[in-house]
NUNU-363227 format. One record per residue: x, y, z of N, C-alpha, C, CB in turn. Coordinates in pm, whole numbers, padded with zeros to 5 digits, always signed. Glycine has a CB too. Example, Ala and Ser with C-alpha at 12.3 -4.5 7.8 and 13.67 -1.06 7.14 Angstrom:
% residues 2
+01319-00569+00780+01230-00450+00780+01320-00330+00780+01131-00447+00905
+01285-00225+00708+01367-00106+00714+01290+00003+00787+01408-00060+00572
This chain:
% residues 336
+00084-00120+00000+00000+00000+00000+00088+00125+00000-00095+00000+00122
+00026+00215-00104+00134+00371-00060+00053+00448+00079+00131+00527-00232
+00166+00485+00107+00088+00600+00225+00168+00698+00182+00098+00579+00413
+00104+00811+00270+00164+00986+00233+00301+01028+00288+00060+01111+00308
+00315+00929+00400+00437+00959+00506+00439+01066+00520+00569+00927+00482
+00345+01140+00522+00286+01300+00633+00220+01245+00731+00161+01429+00561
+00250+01312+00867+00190+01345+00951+00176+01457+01005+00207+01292+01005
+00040+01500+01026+00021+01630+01086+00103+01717+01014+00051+01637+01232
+00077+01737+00885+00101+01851+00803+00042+01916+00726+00167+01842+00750
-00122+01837+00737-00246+01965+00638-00271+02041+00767-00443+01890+00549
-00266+02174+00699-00282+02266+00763-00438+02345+00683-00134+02340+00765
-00530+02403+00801-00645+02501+00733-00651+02594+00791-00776+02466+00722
-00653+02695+00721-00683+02844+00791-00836+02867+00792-00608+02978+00701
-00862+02972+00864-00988+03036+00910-01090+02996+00809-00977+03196+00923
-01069+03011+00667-01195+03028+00545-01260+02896+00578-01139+03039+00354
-01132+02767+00551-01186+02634+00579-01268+02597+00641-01130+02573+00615
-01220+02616+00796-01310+02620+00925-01462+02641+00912-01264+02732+01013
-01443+02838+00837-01541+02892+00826-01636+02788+00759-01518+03012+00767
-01630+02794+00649-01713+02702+00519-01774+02609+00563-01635+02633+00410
-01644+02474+00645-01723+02337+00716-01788+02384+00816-01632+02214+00778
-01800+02485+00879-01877+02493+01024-02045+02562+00884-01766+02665+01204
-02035+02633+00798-02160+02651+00752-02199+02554+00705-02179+02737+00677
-02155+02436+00640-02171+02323+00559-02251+02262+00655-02045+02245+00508
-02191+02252+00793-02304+02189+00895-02423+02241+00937-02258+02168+01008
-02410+02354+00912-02574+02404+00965-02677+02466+00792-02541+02597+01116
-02635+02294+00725-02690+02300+00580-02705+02392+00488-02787+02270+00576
-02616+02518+00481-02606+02587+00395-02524+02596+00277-02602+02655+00443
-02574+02607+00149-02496+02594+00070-02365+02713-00002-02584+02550+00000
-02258+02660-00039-02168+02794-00027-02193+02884-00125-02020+02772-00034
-02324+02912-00209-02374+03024-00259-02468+03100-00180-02425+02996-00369
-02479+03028-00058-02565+03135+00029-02473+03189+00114-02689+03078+00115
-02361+03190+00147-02282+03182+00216-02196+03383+00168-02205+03013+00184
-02277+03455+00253-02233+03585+00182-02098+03604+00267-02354+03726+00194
-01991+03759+00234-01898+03825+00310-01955+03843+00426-01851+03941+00259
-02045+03896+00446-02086+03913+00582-02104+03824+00673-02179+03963+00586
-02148+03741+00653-02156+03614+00678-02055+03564+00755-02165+03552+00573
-01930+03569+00660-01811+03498+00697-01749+03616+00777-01718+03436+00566
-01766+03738+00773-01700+03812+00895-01755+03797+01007-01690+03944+00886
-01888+03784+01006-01927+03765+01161-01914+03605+01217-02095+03817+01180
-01895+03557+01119-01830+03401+01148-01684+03418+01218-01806+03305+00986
-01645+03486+01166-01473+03500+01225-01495+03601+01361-01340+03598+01083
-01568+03682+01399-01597+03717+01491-01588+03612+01629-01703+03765+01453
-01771+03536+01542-01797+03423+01630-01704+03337+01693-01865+03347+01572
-01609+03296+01561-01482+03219+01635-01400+03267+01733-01390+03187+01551
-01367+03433+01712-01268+03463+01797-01358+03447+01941-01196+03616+01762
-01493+03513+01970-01558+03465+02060-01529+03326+02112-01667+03477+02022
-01543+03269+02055-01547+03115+02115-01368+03094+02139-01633+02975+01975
-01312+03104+02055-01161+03068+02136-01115+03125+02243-01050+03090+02064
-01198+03263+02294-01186+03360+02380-01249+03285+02519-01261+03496+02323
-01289+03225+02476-01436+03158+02598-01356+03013+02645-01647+03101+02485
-01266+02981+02556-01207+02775+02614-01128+02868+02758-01011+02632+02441
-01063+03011+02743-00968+03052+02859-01068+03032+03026-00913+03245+02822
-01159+02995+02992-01247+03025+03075-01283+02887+03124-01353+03109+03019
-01292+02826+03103-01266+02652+03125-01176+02591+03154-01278+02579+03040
-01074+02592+03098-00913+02444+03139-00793+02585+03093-00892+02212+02954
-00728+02523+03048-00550+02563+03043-00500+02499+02918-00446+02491+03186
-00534+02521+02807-00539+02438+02655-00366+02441+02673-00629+02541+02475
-00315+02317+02664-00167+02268+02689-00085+02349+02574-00149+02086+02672
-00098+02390+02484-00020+02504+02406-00022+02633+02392-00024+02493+02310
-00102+02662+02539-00113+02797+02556-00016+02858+02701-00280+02822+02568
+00048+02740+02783+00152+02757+02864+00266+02797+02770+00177+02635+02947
+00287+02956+02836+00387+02972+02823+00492+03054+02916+00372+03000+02729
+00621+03063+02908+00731+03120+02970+00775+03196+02949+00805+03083+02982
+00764+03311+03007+00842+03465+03027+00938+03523+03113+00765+03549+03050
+01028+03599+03082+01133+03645+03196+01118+03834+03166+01334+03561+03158
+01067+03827+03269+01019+03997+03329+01126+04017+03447+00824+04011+03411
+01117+04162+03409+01266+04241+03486+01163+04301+03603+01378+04402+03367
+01267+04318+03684+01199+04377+03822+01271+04522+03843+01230+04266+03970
+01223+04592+03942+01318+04763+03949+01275+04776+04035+01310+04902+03858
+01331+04870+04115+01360+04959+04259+01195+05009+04273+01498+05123+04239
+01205+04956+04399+01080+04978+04424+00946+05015+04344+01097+05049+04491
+00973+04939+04271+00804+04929+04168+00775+04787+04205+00812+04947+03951
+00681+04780+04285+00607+04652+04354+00469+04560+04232+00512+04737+04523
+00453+04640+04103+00346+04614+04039+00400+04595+03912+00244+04710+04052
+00406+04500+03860+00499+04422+03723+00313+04381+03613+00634+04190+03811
+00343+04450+03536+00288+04426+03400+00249+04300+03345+00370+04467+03317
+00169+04205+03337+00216+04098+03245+00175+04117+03127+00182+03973+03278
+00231+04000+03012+00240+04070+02890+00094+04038+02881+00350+04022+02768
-00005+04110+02765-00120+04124+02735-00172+03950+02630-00118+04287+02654
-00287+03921+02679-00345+03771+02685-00330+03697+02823-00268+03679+02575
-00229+03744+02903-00248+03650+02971-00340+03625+03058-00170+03637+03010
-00402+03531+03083-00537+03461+03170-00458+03459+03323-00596+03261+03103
-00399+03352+03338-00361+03331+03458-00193+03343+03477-00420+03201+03493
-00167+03300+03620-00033+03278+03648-00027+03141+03697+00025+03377+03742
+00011+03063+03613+00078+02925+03658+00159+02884+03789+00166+02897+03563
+00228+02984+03751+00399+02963+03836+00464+03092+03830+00524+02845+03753
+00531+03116+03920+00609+03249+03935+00704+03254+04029+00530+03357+03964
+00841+03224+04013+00989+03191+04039+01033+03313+04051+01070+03109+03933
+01142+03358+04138+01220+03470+04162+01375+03349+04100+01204+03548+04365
+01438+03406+04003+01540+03338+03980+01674+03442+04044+01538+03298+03818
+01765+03398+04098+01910+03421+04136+02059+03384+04039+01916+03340+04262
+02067+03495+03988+02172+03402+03870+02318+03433+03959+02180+03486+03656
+02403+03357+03922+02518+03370+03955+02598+03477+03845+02570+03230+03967
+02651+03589+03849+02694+03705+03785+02811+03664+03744+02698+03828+03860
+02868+03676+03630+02972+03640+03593+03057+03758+03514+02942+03525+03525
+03213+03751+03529+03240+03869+03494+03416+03839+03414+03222+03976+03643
+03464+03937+03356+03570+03908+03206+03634+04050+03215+03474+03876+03019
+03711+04006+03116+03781+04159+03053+03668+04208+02942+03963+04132+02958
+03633+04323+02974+03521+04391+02898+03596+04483+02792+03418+04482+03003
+03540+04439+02649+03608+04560+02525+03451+04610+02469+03734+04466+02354
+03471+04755+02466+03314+04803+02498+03303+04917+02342+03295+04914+02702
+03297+04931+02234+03222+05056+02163+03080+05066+02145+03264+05070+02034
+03068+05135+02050+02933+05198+02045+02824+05077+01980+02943+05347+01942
+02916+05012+01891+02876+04901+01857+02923+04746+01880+02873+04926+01759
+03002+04764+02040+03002+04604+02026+03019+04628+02235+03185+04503+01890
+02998+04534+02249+03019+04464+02396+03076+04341+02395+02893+04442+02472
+03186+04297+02403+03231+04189+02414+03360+04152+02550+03269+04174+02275
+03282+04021+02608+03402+03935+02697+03437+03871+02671+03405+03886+02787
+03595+03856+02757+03693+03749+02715+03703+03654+02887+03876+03840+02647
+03625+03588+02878+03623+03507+03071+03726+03465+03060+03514+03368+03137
+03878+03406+03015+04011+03369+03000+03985+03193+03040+04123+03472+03112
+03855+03192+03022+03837+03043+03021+03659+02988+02956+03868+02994+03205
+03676+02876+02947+03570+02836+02882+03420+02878+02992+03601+02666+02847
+03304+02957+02983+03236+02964+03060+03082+02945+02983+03277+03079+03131
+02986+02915+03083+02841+02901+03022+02763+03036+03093+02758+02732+03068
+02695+03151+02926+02607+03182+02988+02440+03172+02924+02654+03299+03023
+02388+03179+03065+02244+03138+03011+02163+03228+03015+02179+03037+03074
+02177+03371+03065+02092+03481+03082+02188+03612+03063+02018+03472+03228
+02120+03698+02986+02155+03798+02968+02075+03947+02984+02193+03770+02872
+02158+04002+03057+01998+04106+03138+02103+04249+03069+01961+04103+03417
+02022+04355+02970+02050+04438+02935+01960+04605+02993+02053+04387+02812
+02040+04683+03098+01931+04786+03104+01963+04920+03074+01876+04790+03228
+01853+04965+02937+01901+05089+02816+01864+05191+02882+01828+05096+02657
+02007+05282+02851+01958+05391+02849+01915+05480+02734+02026+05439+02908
+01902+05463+02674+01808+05484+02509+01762+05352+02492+01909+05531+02347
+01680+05437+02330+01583+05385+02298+01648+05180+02237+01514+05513+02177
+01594+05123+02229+01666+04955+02294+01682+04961+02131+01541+04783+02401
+01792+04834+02064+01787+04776+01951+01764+04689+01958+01856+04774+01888
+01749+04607+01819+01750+04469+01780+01933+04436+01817+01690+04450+01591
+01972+04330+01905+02067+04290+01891+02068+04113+01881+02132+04358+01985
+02216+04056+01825+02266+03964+01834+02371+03899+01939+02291+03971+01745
+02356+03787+01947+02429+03752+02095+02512+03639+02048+02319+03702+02235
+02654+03644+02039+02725+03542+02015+02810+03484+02046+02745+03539+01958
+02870+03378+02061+02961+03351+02139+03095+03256+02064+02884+03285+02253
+03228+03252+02081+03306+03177+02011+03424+03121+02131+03362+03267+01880
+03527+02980+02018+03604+02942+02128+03745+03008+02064+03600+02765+02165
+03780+03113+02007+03905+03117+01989+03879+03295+01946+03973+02988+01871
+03762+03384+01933+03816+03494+01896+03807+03511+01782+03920+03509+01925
+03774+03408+01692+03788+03414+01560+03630+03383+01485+03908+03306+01522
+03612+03244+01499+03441+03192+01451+03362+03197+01566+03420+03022+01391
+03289+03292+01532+03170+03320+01641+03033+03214+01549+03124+03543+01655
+02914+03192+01644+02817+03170+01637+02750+03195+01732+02809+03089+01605
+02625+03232+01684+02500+03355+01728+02390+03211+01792+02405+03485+01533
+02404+03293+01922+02345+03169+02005+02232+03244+02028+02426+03103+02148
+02123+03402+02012+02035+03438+02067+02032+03518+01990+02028+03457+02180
+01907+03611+01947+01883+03742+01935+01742+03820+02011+01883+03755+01791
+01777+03931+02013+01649+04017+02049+01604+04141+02002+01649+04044+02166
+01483+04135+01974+01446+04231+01858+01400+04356+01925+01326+04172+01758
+01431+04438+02061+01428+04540+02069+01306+04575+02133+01455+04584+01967
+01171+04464+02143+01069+04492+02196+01081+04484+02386+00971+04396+02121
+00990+04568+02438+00963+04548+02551+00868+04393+02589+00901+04677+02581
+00870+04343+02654+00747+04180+02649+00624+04229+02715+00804+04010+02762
+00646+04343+02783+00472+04354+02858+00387+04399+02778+00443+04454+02985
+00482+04555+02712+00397+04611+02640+00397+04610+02463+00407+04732+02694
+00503+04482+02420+00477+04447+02264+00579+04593+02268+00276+04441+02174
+00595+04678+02276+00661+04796+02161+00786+04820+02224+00572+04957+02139
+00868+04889+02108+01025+04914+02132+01071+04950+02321+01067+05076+02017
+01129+04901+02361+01197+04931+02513+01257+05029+02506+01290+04839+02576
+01233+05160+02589+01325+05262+02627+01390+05259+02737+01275+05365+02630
+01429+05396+02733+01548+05429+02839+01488+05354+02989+01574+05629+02860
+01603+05350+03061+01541+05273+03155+01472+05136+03177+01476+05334+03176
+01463+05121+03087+01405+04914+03085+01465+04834+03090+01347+04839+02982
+01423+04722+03126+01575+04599+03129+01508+04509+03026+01623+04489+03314
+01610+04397+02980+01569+04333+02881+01605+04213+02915+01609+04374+02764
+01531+04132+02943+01660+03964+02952+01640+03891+02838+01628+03824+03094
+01757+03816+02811+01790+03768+02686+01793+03614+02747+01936+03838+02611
+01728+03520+02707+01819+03353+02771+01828+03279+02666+01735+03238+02896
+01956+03232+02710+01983+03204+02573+01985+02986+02640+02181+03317+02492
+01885+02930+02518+01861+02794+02538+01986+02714+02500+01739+02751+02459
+02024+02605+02566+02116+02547+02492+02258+02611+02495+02065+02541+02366
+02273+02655+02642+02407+02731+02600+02519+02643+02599+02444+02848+02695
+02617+02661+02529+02745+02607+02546+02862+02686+02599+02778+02562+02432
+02984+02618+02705+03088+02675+02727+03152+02714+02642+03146+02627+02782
+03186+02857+02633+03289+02936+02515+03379+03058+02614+03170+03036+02362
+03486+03057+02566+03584+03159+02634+03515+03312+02605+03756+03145+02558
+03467+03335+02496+03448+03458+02423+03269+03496+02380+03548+03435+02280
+03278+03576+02449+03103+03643+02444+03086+03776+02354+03044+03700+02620
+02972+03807+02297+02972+03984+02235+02808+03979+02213+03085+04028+02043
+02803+04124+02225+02668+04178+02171+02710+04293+02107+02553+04210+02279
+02611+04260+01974+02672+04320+01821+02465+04395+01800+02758+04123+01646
+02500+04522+01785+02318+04506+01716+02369+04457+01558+02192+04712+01704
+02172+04417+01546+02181+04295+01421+02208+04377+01280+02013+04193+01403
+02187+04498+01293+02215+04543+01161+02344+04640+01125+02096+04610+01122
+02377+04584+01254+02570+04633+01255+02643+04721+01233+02647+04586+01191
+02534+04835+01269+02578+04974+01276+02528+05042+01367+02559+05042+01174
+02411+05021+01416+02358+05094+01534+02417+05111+01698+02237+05036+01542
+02415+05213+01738+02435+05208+01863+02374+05127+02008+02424+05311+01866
+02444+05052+02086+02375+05005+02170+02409+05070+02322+02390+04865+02153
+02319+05174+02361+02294+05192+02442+02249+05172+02558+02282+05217+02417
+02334+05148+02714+02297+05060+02798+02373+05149+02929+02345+04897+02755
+02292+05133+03043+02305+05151+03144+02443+05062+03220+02177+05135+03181
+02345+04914+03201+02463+04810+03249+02409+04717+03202+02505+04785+03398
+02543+04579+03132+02486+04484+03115+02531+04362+03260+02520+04453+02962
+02461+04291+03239+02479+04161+03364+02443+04008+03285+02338+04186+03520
+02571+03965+03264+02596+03820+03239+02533+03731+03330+02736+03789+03242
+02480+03606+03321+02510+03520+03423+02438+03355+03376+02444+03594+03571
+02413+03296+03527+02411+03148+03483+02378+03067+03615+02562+03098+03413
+02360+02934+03581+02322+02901+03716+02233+02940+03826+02400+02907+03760
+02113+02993+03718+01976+03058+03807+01910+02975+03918+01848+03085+03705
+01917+02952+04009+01829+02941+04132+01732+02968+04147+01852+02982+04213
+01633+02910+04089+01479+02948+04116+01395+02917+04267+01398+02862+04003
+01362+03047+04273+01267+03048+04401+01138+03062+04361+01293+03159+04503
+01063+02942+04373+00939+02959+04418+00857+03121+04468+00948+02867+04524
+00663+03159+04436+00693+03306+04501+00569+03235+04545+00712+03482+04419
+00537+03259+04640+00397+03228+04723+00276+03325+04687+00423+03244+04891
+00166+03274+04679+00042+03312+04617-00040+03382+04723-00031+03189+04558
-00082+03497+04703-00109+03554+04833-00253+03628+04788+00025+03662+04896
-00397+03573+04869-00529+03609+04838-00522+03823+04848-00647+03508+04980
-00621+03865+04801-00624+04017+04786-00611+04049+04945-00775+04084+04703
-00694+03982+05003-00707+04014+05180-00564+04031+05246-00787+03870+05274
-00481+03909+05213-00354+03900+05247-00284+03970+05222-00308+03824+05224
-00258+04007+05138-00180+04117+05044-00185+04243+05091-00231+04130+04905
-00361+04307+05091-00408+04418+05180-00330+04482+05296-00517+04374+05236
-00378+04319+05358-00327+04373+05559-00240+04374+05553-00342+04300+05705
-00093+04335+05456+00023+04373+05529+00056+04443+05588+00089+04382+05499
+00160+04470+05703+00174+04604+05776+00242+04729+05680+00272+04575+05913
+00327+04638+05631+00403+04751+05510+00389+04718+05395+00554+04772+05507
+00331+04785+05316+00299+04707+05179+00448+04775+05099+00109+04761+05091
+00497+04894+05127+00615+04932+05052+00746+04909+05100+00611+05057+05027
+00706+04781+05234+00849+04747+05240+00928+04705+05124+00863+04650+05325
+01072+04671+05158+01166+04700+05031+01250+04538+05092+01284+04900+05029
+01284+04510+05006+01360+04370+05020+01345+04291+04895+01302+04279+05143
+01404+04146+04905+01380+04062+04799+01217+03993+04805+01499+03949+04804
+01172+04017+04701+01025+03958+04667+00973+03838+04727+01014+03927+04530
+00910+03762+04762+00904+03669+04829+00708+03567+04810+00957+03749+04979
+00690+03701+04758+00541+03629+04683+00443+03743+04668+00454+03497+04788
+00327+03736+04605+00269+03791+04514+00135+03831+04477+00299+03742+04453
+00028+03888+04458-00157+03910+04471-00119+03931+04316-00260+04075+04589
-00180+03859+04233-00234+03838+04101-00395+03910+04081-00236+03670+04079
-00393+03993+04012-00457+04121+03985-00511+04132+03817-00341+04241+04024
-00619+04073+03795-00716+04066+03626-00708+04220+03626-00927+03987+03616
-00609+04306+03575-00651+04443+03568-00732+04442+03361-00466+04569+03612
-00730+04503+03336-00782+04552+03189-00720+04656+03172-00930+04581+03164
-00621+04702+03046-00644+04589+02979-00528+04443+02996-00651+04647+02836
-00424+04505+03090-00353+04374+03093-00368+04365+03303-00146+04393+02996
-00335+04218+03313-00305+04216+03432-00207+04225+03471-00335+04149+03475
-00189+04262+03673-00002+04279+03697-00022+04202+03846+00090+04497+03713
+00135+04129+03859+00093+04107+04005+00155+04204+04068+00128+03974+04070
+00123+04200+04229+00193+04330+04312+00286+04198+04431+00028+04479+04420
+00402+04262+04429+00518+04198+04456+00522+04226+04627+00651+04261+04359
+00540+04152+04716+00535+04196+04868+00687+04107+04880+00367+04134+04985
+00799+04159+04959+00835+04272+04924+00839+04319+04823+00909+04290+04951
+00844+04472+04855+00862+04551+04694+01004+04557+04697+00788+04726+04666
+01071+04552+04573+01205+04476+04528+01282+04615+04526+01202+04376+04360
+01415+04566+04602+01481+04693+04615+01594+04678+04539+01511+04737+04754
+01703+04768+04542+01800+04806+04464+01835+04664+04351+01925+04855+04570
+01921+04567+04485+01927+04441+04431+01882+04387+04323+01892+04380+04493
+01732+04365+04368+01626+04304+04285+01655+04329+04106+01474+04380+04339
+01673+04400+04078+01723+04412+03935+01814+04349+03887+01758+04516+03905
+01927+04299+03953+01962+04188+03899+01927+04040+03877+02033+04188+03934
+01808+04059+03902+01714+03924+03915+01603+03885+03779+01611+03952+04061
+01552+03790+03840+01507+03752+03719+01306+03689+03732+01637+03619+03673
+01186+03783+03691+01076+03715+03756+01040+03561+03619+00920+03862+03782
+01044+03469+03662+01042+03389+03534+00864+03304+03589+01227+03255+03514
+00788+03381+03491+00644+03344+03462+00601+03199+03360+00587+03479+03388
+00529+03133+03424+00442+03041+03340+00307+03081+03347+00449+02898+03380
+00299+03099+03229+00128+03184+03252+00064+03110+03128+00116+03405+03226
-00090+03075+03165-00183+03070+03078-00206+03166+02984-00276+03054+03133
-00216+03200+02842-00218+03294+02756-00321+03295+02666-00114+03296+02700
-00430+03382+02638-00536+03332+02543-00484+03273+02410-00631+03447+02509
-00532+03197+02343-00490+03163+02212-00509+03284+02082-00573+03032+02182
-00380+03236+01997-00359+03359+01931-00536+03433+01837-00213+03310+01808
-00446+03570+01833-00605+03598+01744-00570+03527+01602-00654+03802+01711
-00733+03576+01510-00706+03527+01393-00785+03653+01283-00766+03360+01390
-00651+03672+01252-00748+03837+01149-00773+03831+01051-00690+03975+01115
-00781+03732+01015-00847+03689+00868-00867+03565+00818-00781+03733+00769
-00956+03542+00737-00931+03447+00705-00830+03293+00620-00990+03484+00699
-00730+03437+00593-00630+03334+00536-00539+03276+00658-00529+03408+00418
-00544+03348+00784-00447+03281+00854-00517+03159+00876-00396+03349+00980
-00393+03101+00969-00478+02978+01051-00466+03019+01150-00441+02831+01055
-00510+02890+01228-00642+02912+01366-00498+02868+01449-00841+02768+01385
-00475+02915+01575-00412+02864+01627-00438+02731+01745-00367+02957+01648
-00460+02607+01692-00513+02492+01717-00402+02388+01701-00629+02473+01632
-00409+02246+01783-00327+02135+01686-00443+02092+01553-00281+01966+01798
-00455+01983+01504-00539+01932+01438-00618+01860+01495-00499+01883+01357
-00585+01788+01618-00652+01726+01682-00851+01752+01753-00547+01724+01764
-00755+01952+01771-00876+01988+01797-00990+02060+01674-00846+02075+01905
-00957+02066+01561-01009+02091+01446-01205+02051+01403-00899+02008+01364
-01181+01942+01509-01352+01865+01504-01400+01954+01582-01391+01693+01568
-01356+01977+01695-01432+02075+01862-01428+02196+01801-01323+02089+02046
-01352+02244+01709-01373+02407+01715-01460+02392+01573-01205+02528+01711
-01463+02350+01489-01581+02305+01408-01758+02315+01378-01566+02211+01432
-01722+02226+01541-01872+02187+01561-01930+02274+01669-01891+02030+01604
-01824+02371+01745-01864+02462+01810-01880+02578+01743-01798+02473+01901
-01800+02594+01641-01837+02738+01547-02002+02700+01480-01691+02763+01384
-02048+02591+01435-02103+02565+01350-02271+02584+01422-02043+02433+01295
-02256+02536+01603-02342+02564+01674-02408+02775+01675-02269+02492+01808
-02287+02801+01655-02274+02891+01699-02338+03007+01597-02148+02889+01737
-02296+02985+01461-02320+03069+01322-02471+03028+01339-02227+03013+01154
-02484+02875+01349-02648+02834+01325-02736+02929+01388-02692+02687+01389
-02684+02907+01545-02789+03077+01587-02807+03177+01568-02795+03136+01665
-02693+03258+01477-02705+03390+01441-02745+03411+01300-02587+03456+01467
-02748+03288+01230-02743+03329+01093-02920+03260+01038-02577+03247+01004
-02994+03382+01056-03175+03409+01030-03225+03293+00892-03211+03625+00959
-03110+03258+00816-03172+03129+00723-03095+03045+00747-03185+03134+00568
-03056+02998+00858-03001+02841+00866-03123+02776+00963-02819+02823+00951
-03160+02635+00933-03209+02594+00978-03233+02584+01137-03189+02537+00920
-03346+02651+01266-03322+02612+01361-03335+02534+01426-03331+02647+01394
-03373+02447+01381-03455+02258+01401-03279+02191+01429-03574+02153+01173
-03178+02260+01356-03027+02172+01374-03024+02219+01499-02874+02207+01274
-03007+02315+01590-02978+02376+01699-02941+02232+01814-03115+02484+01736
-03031+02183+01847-03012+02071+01931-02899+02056+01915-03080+01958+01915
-02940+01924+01795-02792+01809+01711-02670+01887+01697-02822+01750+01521
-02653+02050+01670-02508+02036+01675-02462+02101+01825-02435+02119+01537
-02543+02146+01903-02516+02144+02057-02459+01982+02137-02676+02192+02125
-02549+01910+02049-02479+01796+02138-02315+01724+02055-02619+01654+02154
-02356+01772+01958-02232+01712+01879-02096+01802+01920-02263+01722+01700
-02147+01902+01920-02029+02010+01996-01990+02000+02124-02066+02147+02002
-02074+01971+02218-02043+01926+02319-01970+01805+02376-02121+01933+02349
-02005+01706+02290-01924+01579+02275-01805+01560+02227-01977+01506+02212
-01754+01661+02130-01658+01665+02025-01550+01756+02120-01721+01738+01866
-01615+01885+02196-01533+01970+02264-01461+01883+02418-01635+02110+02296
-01565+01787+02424-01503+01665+02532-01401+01653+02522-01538+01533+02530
-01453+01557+02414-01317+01445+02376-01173+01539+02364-01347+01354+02194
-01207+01658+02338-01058+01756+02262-01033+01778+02399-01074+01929+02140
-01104+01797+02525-01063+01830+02629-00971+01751+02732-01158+01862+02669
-01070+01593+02710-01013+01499+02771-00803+01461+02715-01140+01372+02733
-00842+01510+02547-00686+01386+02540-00590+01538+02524-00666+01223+02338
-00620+01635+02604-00555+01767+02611-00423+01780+02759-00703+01886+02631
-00399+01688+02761-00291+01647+02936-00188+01638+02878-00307+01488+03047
-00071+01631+02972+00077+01618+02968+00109+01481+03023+00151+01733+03051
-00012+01419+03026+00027+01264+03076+00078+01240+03198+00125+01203+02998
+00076+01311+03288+00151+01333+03418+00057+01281+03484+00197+01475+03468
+00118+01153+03651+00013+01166+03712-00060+01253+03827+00017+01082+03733
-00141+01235+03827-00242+01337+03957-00256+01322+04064-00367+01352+03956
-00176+01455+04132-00174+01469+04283-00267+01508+04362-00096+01539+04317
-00319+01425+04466-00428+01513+04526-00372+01513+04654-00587+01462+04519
-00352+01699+04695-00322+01678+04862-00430+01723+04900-00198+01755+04942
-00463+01744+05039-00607+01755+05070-00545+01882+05160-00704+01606+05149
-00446+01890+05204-00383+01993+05289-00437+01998+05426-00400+02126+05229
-00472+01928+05541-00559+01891+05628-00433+01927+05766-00627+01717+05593
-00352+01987+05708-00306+01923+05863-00328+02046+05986-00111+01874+05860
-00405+02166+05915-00447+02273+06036-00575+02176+06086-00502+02464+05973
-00564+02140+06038-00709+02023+06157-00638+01953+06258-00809+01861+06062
-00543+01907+06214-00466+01776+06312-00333+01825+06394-00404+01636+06200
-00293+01935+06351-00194+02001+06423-00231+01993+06583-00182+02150+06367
């Protein structure tokens, strides 16, 4: 027998979706106007907007490293995010070289082979796109990172005053480090940079609004130690108890956060989905157009409520990391 020896490589964008979700609520694609299909793409973003509100769709964890500063107790997160997973105070070990510094380069020589895994840059102008590379002799470099100049909370260019961390995955020991901007003429402007490695993650403790409230000092100053998670609009921030003092900037807040799934602005993109879930968002769009759209049959309404419901199951159920499940019951202020 031939097979395709593809897997998981048809890909459909939005129109597709669109079309099979009308196909189900028996319309044919000459009735099927523009309007139609924009408020269809509406509908969808609605509905992908709405799974954040239910579970933690396993490709929507993701990992961020946010800079902390002198007493600013209230950190930004970047915009989508739903929840906070996890939230680590990391400790890097600082590492330090013979520094050769112009306008366009930063480079160390550690006089021995060293690993770094974080790179914390804080501008005093407006930030660039730079490259991060590293070599074993001075001679052949290779570009182990780049960063394109954006701030992460707020999506747009980083100014004066911001820090930037760079981590670079996969690092390898090399004698020789540099930061070059990428289009190799621009100035890189910086306050200070801070190498390092060997981050120490601390755990930050989760602390209800009440808790947070009564502290006696809410602007005490020290190392961070845990946190009140705050749905502001349009983005949320947590507020840091302690509020992080001088130090703290050499640190590192490293977030796992739930993130809504990407938008979709048209119909040529695609949906940001595996394929797996392609049936559930389908049969939930298809529920969904059926009600709004004045000549589709409303006699289907039921049948694709239950079919959607069944279909959005199943996508829910085989949606795990396979890990098994802990249940503590936490009981022991009873038995103490």
């Amino acid at each position: 027998m031939a097979y395709s020896n593809n897997i998981s490589i048809k890909t459909f964008n939005a129109l597709k979706v669109v079309d099979h979700a009308f196909r189900r609520c028996k319309l044919p694609a000459q009735a099927i106007t523009a309007e139609m299909q924009d408020y269809a793409l509406d509908t969808l973003a609605f509905f992908l907007d709405e799974l954040a509100n239910i579970k933690t769709p396993s490709w929507c964890v993701q990992k961020q490293i946010l800079p902390l500063y002198e007493n600013n107790q209230i950190v930004t997160l970047p915009a989508g995010t739903v929840d906070v997973l996890n939230l680590n105070l990391n400790i890097l070990q600082e590492l330090s070289g013979t520094v050769t510094s112009t306008a366009t380069l930063y480079q160390v020589n550690f006089t021995s082979a060293t690993v770094v895994n974080e790179v914390g840059i804080k501008w005093s102008n407006t930030a660039i796109p730079v490259t991060i590379q590293t070599s074993s002799d001075n001679a052949t470099w290779t570009t182990v990172a780049t960063y394109d100049g954006k701030n992460i909370a707020t999506n747009s260019t980083a100014v004066a005053g911001d820090i930037t961390w760079i981590e670079i995955t996969g690092a390898l020991a090399k004698q020789y480090f540099k930061i070059i901007p990428t289009d190799g003429v621009s100035t890189i402007s910086y306050t200070s940079i801070t190498l390092g490695n060997m981050p120490q993650a601390i755990p930050m403790g989760i602390l209800s609004r009440d808790n947070y409230v009564n502290q006696s000092n809410l602007v005490f100053s020290g190392r961070p130690t845990s946190f009140y998670y705050q749905r502001n609009v349009p983005q949320p921030v947590v507020n840091l108890w302690p509020c992080p003092d001088a130090a703290a900037e050499k640190y590192q807040l490293v977030l796992w956060r739930h993130r809504q799934i990407m938008d979709t602005d048209n119909l040529q993109q695609e949906i940001e989905i595996p394929n797996r879930w392609l049936e559930a968002i389908i049969n939930g769009l298809a529920l969904r157009v059926c009600a709004e759209t004045p000549t589709a049959p409303g006699e289907l309404i039921p049948q694709l409520e239950l079919r959607a419901n069944q279909s959005i199951q199943r996508a829910w159920d085989g949606d795990n990391d396979g890990s098994p499940i802990e249940i503590n019951p936490g009981i022991g202020v009873y038995t103490a």
